[in-house]
Backbone as CSV, one residue per row, in Angstrom:
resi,resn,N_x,N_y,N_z,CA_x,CA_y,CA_z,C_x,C_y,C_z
1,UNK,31.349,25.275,-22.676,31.030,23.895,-22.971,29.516,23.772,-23.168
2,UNK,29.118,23.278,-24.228,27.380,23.058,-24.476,27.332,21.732,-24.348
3,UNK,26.107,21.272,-23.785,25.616,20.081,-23.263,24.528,19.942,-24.363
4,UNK,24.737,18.932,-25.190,24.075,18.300,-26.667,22.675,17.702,-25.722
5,UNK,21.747,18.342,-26.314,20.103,17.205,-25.887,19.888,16.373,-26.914
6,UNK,19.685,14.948,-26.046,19.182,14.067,-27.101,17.786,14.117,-27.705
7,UNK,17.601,13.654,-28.702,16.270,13.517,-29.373,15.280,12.943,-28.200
8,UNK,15.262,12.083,-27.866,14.337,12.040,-26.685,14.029,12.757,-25.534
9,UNK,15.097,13.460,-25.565,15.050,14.862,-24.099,14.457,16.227,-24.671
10,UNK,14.353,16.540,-25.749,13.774,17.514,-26.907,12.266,17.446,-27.158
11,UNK,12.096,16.001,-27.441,10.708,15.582,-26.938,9.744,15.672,-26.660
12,UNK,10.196,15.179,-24.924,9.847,15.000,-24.024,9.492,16.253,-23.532
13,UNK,10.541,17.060,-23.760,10.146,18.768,-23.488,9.783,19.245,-23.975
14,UNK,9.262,19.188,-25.563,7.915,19.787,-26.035,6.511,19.192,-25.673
15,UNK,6.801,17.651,-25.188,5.262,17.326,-25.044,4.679,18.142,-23.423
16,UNK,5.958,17.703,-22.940,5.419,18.469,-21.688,5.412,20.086,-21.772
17,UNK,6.030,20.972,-22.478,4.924,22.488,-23.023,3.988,22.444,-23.929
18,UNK,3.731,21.341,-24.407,2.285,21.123,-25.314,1.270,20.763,-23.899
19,UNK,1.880,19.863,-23.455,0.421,19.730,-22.517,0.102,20.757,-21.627
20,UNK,0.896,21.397,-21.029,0.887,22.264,-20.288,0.080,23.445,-20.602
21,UNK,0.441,23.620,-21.501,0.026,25.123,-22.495,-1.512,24.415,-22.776
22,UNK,-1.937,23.193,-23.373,-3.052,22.439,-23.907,-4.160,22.896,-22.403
23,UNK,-3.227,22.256,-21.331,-4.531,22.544,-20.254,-4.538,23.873,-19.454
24,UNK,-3.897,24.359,-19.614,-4.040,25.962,-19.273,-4.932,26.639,-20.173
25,UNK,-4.778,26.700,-21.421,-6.093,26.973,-22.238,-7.389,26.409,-21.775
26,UNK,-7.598,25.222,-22.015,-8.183,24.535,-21.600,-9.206,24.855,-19.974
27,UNK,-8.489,25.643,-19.116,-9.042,25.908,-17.713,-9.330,27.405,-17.393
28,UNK,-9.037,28.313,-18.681,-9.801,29.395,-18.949,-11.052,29.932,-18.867
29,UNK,-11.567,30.432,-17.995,-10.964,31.880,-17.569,-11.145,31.824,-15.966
30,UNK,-10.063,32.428,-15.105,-10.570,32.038,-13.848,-9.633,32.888,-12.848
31,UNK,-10.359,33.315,-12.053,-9.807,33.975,-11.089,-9.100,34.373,-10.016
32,UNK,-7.838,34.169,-9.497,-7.260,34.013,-8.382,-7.016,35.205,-7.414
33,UNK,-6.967,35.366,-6.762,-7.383,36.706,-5.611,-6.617,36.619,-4.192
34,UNK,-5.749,35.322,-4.449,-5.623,34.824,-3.051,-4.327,33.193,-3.217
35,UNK,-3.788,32.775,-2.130,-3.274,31.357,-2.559,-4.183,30.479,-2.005
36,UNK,-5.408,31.253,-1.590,-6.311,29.663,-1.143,-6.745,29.189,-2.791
37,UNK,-7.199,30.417,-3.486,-7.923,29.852,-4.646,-7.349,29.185,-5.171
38,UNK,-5.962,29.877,-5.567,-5.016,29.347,-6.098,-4.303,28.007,-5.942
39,UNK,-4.315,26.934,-4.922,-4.446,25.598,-4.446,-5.986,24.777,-4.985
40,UNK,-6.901,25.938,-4.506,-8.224,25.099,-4.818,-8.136,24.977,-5.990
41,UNK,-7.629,25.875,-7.124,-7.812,25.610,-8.490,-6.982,24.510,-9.002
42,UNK,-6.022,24.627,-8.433,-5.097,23.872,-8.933,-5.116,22.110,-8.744
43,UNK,-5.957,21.984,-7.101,-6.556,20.638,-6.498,-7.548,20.031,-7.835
44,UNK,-8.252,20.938,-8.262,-9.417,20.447,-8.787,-9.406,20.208,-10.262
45,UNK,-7.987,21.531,-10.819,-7.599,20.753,-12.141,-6.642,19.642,-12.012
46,UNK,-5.698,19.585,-11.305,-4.799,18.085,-11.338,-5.008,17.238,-10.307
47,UNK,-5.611,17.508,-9.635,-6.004,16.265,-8.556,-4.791,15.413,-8.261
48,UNK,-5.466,14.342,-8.642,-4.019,13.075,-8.135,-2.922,12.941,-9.180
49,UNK,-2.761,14.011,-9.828,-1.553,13.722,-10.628,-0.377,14.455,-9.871
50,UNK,0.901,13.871,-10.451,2.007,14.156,-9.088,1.920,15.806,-9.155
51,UNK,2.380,16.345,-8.271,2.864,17.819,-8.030,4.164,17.705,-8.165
52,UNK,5.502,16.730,-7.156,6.501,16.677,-7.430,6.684,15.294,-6.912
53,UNK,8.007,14.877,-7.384,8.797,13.624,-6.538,9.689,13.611,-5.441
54,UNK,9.905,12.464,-4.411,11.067,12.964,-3.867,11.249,11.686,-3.420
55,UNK,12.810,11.760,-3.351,13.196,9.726,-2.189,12.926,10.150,-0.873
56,UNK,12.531,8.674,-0.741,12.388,8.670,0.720,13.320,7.408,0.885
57,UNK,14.330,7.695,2.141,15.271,6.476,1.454,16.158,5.801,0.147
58,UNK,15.158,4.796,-0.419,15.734,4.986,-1.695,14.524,4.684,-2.535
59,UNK,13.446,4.867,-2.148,12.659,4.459,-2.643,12.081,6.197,-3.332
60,UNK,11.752,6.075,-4.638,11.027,7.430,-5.100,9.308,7.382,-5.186
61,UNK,9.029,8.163,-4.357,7.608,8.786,-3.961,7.354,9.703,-5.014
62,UNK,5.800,9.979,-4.837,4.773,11.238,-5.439,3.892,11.755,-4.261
63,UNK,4.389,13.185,-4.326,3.502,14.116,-3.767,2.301,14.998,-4.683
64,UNK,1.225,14.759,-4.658,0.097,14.874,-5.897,-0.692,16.642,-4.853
65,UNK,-1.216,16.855,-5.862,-2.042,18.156,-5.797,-3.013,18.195,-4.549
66,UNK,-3.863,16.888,-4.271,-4.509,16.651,-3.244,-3.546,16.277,-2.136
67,UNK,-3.083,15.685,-2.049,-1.802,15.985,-0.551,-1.324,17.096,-0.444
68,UNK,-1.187,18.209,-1.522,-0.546,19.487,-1.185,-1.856,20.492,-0.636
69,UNK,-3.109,20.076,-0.752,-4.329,20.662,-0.408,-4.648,20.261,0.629
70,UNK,-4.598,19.109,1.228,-5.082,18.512,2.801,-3.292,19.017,3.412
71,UNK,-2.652,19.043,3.031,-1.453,19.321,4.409,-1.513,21.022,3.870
72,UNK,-1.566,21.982,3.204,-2.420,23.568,3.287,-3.643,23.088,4.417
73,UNK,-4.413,22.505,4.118,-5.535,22.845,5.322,-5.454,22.719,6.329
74,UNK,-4.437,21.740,6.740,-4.226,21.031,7.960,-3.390,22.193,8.839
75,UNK,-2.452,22.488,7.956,-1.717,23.781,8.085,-2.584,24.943,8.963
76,UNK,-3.323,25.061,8.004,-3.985,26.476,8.182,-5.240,26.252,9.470
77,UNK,-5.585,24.902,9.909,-6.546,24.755,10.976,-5.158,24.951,12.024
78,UNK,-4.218,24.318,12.349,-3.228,24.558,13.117,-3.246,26.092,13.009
79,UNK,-2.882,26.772,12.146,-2.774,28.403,12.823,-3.899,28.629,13.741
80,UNK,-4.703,28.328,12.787,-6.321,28.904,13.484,-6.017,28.677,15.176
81,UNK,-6.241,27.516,15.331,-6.035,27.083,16.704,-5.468,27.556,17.646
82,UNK,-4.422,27.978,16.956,-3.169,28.858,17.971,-3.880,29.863,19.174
């Protein structure tokens, strides 16, 4: 059974591998060595744009790049501490 995409779902999914691909070029050339960098880079190219969604209840939230960078740090001072 094949599941037909509509013209708007076709889209939508090229704009989002156009942009994607647009700012990955775009943030060339750079080095990762580690998943700290790899957060820091990622904090500082998308910042407050969402990372992912999720309900809470019924209400739908955004979890953004900088919340995924302060709860990593927060994280990682808690090990420390231990």
């Amino acid at each position: 059974m094949t599941v037909k995409k509509t013209i708007a779902g076709r889209l939508k999914e090229r704009i989002g591998r156009y942009t994607m691909k647009k700012n990955m070029m775009k943030n060339r050339p750079y080095s990762i060595s580690n998943l700290k960098d790899l957060i820091e880079h990622s904090t500082k190219t998308f910042g407050d744009k969402p990372l992912y969604y999720y309900k809470d209840g019924g209400e739908v939230k955004e979890f953004t790049y900088n919340q995924m960078n302060d709860a990593v740090n927060q994280l990682g001072t808690a090990f420390y501490s231990m």
